[in-house]
N, C-alpha and C positions, 0 to 999 in steps of 0.2 A: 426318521433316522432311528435305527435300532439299538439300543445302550447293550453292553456288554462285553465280554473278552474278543476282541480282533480276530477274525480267523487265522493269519499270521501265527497268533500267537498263542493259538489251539492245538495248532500242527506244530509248536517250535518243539524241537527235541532237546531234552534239559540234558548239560554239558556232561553234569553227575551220571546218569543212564548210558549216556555213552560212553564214558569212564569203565562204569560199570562192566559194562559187553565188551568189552578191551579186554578187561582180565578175567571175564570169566574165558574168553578164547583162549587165552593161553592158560587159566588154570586146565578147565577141561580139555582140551590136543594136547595139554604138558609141552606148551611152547616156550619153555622155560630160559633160551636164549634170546628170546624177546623183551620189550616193556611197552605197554600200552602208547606212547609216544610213537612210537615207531610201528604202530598201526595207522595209518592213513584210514580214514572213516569213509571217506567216497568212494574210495579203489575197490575194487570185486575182490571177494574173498574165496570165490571160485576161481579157477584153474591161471589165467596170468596174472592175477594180485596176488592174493597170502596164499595161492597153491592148495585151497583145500580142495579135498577128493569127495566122492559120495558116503563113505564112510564118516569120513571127519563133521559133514554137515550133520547124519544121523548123530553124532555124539553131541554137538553142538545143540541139534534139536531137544536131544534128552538134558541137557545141564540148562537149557531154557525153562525148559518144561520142570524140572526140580526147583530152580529159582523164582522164577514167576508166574509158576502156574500154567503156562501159555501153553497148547496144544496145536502143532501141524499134523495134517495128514499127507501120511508119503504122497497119497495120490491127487493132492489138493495143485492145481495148474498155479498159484502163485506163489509156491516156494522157491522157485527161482527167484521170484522178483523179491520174497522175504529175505532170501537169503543171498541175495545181489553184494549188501554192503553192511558194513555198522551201522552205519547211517538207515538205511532201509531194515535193518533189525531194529533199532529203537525207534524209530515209524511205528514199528509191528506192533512192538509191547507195548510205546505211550496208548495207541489206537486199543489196544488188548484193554491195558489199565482204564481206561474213560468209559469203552462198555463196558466194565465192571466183568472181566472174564481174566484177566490176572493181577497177580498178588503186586504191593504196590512195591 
């Protein structure tokens, strides 16, 4: 038997981090008739969930990228799926923060 953290609870995404990507989505879009509550974490935040456009995710990508370091490439095949959901955004970053490639 191997002793250590659960893998469970390697992948768990901390409640705080998704808080976090709540309002930085509406800080950055200036969703301002929002509040992070009223983000559903699962739902897509492409075009029938929160409506965002290809625009919105490039801004999105850029207020990631200032906050935690985190770099997408436009042409990288897994920004859809990064950018699927809140849930799949803090996926990214916890994954980002554990290799030691963004800020914590």
């Amino acid at each position: 038997m191997v002793s250590g953290t659960p893998p469970d609870a390697q992948n768990a995404i901390p409640d705080s981090l998704v808080r976090e990507l709540k309002e930085l989505i509406i800080e950055a879009l200036m969703l301002n008739d929002m509040t992070p509550d009223e983000i559903d974490s699962s739902a897509p935040l492409l075009a029938e969930g929160l409506g965002l456009d290809s625009i919105d995710v490039l801004e999105l990508a850029m207020a990631l990228n200032k906050r935690y370091g985190v770099k997408t490439q436009a042409d990288d095949e897994r920004n859809r799926e990064i950018f699927a959901s809140v849930d799949n955004l803090a996926r990214f970053i916890a994954e980002q923060q554990r290799l030691g490639l963004a800020n914590a």
